[in-house]
LUMTI-477254 format. One record per residue: residue number from 1; x, y, z of N, C-alpha, C in turn. Coordinates in steps of 0.001 Angstrom, whole numbers, plus 500000, padded with zeros to 6 digits. Layout:
residues N
     i      n.x      n.y      n.z     ca.x     ca.y     ca.z      c.x      c.y      c.z
   NUM        X        Y        Z        X        Y        Z        X        Y        Z
...
//
This chain:
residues 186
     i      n.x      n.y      n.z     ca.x     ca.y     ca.z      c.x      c.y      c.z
     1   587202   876927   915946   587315   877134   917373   588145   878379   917677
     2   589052   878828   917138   589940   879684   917075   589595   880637   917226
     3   588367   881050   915749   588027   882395   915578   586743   882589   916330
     4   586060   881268   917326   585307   882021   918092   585995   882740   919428
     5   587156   881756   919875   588078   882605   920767   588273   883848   920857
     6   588879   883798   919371   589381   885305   918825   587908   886373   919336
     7   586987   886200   918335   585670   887240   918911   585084   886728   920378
     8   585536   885862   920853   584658   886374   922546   585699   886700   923395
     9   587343   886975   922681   587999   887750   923867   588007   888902   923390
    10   587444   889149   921660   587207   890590   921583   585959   891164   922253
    11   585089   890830   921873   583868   891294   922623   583272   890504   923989
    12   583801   889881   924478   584162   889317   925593   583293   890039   926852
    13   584392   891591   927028   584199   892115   928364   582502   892701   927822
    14   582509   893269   926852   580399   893722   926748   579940   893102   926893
    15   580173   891488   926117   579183   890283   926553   578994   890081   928198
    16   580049   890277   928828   580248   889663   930561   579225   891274   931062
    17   579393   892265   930107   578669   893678   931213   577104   893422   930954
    18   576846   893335   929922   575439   893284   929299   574733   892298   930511
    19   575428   890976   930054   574612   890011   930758   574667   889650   932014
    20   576231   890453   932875   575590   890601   934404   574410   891530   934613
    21   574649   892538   933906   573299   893141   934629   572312   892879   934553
    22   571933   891365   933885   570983   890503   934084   570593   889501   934824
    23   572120   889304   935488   572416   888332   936216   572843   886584   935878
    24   572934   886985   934524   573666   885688   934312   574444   884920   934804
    25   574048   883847   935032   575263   882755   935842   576130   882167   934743
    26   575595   881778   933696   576179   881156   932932   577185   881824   931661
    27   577017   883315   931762   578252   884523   931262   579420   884748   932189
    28   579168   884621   933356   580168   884508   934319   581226   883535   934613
    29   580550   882340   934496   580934   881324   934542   582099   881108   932859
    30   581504   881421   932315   582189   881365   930975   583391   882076   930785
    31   583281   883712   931801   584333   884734   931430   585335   883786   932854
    32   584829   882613   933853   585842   882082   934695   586962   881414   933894
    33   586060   880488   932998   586994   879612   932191   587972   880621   930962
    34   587464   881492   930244   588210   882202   929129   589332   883098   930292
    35   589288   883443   931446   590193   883741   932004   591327   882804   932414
    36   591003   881569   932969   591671   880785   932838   592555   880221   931807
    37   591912   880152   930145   592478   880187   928739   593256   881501   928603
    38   593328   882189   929618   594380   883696   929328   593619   884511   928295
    39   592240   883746   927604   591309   885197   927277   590861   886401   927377
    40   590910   885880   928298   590232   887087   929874   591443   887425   930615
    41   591014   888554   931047   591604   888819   932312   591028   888510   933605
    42   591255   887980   934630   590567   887480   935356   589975   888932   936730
    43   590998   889225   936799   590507   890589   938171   589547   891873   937021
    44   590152   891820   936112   588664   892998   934928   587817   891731   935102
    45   587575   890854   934755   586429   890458   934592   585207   890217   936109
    46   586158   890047   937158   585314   889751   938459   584799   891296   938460
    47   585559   892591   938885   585077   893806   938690   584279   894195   937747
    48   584434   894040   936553   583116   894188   935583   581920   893296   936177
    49   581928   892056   936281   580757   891470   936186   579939   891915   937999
    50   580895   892279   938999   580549   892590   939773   579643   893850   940045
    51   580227   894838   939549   579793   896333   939086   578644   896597   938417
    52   577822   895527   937111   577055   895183   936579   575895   894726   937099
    53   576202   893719   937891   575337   892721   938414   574678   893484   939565
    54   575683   894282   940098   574688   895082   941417   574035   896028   940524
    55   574700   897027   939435   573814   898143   938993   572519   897251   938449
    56   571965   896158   938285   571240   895228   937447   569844   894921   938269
    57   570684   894808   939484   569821   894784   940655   569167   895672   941522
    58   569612   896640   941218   569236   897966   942027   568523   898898   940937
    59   568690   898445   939521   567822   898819   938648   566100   898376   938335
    60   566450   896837   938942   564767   896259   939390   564371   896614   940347
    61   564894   896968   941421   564789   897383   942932   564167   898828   942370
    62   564312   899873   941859   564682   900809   942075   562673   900657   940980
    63   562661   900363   939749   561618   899736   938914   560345   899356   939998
    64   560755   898355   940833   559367   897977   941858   558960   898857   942687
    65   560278   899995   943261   559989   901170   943885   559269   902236   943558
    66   559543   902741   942411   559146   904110   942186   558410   903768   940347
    67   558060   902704   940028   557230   902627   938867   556741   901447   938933
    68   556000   901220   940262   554941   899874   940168   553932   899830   939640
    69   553041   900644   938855   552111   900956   938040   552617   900511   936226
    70   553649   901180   936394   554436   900589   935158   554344   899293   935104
    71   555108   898882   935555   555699   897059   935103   554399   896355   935739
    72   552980   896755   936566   552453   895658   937095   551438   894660   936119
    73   551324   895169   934737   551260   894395   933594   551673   892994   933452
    74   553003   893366   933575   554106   892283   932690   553688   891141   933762
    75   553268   891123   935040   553862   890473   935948   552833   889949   936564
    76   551676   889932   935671   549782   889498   935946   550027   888265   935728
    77   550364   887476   934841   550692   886033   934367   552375   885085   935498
    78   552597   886044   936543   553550   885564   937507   552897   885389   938826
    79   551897   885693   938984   550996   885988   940250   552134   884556   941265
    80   552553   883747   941079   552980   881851   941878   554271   882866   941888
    81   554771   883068   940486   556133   883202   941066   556421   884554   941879
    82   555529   885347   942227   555748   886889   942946   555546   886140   944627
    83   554335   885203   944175   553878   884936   945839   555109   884046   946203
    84   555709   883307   945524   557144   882230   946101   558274   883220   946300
    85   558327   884306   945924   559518   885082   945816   559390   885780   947268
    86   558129   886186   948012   557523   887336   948856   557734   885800   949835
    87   557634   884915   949767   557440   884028   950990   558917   883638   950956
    88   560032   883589   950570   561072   883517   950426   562071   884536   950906
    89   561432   885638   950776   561681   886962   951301   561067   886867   952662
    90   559798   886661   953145   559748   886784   954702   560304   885804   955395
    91   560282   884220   954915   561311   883114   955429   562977   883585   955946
    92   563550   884221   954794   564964   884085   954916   565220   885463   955373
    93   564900   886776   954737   564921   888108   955136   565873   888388   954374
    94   567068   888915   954736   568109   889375   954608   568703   888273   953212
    95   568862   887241   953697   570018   885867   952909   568681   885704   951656
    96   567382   886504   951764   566939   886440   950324   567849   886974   949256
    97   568201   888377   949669   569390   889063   948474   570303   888269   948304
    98   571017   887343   948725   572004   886567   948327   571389   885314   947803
    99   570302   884781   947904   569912   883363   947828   569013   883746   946221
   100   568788   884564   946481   568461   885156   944794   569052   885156   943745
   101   570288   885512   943727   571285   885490   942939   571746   884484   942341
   102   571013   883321   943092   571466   882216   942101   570337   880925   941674
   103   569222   881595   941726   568304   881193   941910   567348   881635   940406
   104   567060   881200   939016   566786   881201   937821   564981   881502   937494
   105   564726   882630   937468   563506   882607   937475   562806   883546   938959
   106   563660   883471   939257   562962   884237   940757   564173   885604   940731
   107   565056   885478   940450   566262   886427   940240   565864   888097   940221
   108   564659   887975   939631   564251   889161   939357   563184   889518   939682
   109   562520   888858   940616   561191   888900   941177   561867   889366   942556
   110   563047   889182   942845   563024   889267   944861   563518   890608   944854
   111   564215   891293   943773   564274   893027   944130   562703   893824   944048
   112   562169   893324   942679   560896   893807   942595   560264   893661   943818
   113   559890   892374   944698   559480   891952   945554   559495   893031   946734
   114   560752   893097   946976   561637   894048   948307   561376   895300   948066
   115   561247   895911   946904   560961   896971   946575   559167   897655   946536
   116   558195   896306   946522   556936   896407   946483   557150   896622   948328
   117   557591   895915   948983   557151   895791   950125   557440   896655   950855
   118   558079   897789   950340   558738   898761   951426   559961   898943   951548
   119   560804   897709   951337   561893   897872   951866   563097   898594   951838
   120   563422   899063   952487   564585   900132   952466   565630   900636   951285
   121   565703   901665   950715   566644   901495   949252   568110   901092   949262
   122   568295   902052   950745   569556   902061   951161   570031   900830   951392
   123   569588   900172   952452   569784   899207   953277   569922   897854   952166
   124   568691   897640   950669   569247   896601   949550   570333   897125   949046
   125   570493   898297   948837   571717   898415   948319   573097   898302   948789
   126   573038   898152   950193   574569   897800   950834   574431   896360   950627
   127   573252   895676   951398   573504   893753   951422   573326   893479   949907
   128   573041   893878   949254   573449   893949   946936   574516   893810   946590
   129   575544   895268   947723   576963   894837   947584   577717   893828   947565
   130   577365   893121   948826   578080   891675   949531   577437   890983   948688
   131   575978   890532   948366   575544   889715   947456   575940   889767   946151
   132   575735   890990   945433   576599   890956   944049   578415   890234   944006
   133   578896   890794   945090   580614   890229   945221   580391   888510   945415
   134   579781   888645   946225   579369   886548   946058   579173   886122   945616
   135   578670   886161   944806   577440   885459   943770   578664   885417   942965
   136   579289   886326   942310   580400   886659   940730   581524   885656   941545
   137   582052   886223   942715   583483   885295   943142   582944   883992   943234
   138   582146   883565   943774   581644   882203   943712   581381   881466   942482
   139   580958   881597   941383   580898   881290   940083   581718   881526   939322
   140   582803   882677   939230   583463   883005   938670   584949   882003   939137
   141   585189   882043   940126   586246   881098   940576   586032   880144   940418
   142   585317   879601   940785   584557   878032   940559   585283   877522   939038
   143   584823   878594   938252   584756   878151   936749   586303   878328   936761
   144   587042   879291   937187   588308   879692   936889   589171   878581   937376
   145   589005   877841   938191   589931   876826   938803   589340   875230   938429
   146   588142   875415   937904   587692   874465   937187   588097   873901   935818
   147   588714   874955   935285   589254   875535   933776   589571   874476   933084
   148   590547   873740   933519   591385   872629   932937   589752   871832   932891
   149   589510   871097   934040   588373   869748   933411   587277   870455   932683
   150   586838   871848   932447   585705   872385   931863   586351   871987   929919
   151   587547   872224   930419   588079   872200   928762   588362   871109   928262
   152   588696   870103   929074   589126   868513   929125   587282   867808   928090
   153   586464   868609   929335   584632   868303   928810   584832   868662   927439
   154   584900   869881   927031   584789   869869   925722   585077   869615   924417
   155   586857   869340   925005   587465   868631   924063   586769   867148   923767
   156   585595   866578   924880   585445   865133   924731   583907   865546   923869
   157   583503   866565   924097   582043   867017   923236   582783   866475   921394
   158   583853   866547   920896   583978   866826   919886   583389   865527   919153
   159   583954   864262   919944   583500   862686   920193   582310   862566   919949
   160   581503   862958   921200   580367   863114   921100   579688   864361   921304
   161   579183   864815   920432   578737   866095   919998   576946   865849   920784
   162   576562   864632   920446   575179   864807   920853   575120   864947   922844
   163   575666   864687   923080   575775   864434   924465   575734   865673   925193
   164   575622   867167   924508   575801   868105   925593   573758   868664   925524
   165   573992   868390   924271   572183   868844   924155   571263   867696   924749
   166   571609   866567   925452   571174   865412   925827   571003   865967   926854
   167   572423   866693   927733   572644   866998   929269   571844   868202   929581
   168   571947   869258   928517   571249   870771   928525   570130   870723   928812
   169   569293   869639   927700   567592   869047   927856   567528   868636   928792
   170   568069   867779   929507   567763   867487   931002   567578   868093   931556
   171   568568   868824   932245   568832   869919   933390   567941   870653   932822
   172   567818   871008   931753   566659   871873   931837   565147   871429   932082
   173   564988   870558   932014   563758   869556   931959   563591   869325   933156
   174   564538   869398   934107   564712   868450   935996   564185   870009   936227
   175   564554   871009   936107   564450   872555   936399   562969   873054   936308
   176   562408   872716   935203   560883   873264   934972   560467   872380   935914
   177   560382   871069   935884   559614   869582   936736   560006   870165   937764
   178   560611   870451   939028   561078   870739   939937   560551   871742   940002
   179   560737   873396   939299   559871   874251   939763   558116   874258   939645
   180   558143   873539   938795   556705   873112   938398   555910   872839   939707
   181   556586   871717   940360   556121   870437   941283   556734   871523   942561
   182   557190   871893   942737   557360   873158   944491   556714   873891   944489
   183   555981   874892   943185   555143   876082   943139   553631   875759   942831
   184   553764   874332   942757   552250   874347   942761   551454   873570   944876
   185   549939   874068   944422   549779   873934   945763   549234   872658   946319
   186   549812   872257   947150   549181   871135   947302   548299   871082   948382
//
């Protein structure tokens, strides 16, 4: 346990840059708690993952804008999830850029999306701002003040070890069934 400490507060802050600019929830969440363990630093890590997460986003934005010929390949076998992302986008408007961000699977469809449709470069890139800062303080604190019972959990994983891949399979299982069963048409 030690020496994974040891290497994820060494390589820690690349792991937290890499994978915001993917938008990871669950790297964020992780650099909440190792900040809390005094791993982390907690204000580098909200600024890194913040800084990331918008350049991450404005890098797909920027992809649906000016090289939609490029990527419209990859994204022939998404046809449900482009059309849920575009109706999500005219529903909410604006609170799409924020409601995206935490949203697994569509994350990266609603810049592409915004960016197919016209929408302004400038204008995602200021509400990106506020959305990128939300999304990280919201998860990131969460986890950071969560710290103690996140660690309390794992110390009880040691007990039972099978019990987290029991919980993982689920949630992940409620997640596909759930998107499965909303994106199809009835």
């Amino acid at each position: 346990m030690e020496d994974t400490l040891t290497s994820l507060s060494t390589w820690g802050y690349l792991a937290l840059a890499f994978f915001s600019f993917g938008g990871s929830l669950v790297v964020v969440a992780a650099a909440g708690v190792l900040s809390f363990m005094g791993e982390m630093n907690l204000y580098v890590s909200l600024g890194l993952a913040i800084v990331f997460n918008y350049i991450g986003d404005m890098f797909l934005f920027y992809l649906g804008k000016y090289h939609k010929a490029d990527i419209k390949p990859y994204f022939e076998k998404h046809k449900r999830k482009i059309a849920l992302s575009t109706l999500i986008l005219r529903k909410y408007g604006v609170l799409a850029i924020f409601i995206q961000k935490f949203l697994y699977g569509i994350k990266t469809l609603i810049p592409i999306s915004m960016a197919i449709s016209r929408y302004d470069f400038m204008k995602f890139g200021l509400y990106n701002v506020f959305a990128s800062i939300f999304f990280v303080s919201v998860i990131m604190l969460s986890s950071f003040y969560a710290g103690e019972t996140i660690k309390a959990l794992f110390e009880s994983f040691k007990e039972y070890p099978w019990v987290p891949f029991v919980v993982l399979f689920s949630v992940i299982g409620a997640i596909w069934y759930g998107m499965e069963h909303l994106t199809k048409r009835k």
